[in-house]
Structure formats: structure tokens, C-alpha cells
C-alpha distance (Angstrom), angle and dihedral (degrees) to the residues before:
residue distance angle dihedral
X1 . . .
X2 3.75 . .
X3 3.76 109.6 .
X4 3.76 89.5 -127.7
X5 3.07 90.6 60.9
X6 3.18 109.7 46.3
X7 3.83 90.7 52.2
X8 3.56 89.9 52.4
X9 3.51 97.2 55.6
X10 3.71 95.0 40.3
X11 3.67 82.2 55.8
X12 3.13 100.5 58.0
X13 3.69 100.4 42.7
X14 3.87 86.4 55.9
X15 4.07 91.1 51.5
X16 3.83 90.7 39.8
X17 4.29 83.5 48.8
X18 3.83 91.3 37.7
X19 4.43 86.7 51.9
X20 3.68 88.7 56.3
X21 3.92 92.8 51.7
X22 4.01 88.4 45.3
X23 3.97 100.6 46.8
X24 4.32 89.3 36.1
X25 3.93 83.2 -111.9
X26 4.26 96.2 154.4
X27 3.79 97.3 178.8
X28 3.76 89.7 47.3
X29 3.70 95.8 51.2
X30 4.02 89.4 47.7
X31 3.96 86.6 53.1
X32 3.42 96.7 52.8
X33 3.69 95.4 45.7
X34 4.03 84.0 48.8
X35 3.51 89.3 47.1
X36 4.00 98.7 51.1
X37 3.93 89.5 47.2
X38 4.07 82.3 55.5
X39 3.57 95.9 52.4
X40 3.75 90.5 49.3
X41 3.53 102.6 42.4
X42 3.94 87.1 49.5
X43 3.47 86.1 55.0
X44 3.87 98.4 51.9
X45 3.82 85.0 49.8
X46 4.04 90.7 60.4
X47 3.20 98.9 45.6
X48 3.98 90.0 49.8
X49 3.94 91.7 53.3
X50 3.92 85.1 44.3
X51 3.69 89.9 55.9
X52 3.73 90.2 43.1
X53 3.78 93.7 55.0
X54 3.53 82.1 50.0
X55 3.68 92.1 65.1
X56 3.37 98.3 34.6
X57 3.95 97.8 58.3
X58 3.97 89.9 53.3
X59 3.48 91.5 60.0
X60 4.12 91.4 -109.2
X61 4.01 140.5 135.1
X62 3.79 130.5 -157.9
């Protein structure tokens, strides 16, 4: 994932969670902390099947 944006939507996960906290909004707080663990466990999946292409295009196996 581009690390612009990632950053971006990480940001505005955190503001959408950070909202909910401000206006006493509970279900939008727990959405936006849902959301942000999305956007970085989507991003650890990327870079896993990057790394994996890696391996696979020099002919190696873990």
C-alpha cells in the first residue's frame, strides 16, 4: 500500500474515532477504532504477498 495512503486513511479513521469520543458518539468511536485496525491489517497483508512475490520470483521457498 502506498504510504500516503495508508497515512491518510489511518488518519482519518483516528479523526472519525477521535469525533465519536468528542460528540459522546460510542458506536462511532468503536467503528473508527475497527476501521483503523482494518486499514492496518490490510496493509500487513500487502506487504506479506509483496514479500512473497519476492521469494517467489528468485526461485526460493521459506
Amino acid at each position: 500500500m502506498n504510504p500516503i495512503a495508508y497515512y491518510a486513511l489511518l488518519t482519518l479513521c483516528v479523526g472519525f474515532e477521535i469525533w465519536g469520543l468528542v460528540t459522546g458518539i460510542k458506536d462511532a468511536s468503536l467503528v473508527g477504532a475497527i476501521a483503523a485496525f482494518g486499514v492496518m491489517g490490510v496493509d500487513r497483508l500487502l506487504l506479506r504477498a509483496d514479500r512473497y512475490e519476492e521469494f517467489a520470483e528468485a526461485g526460493e521457498e521459506r
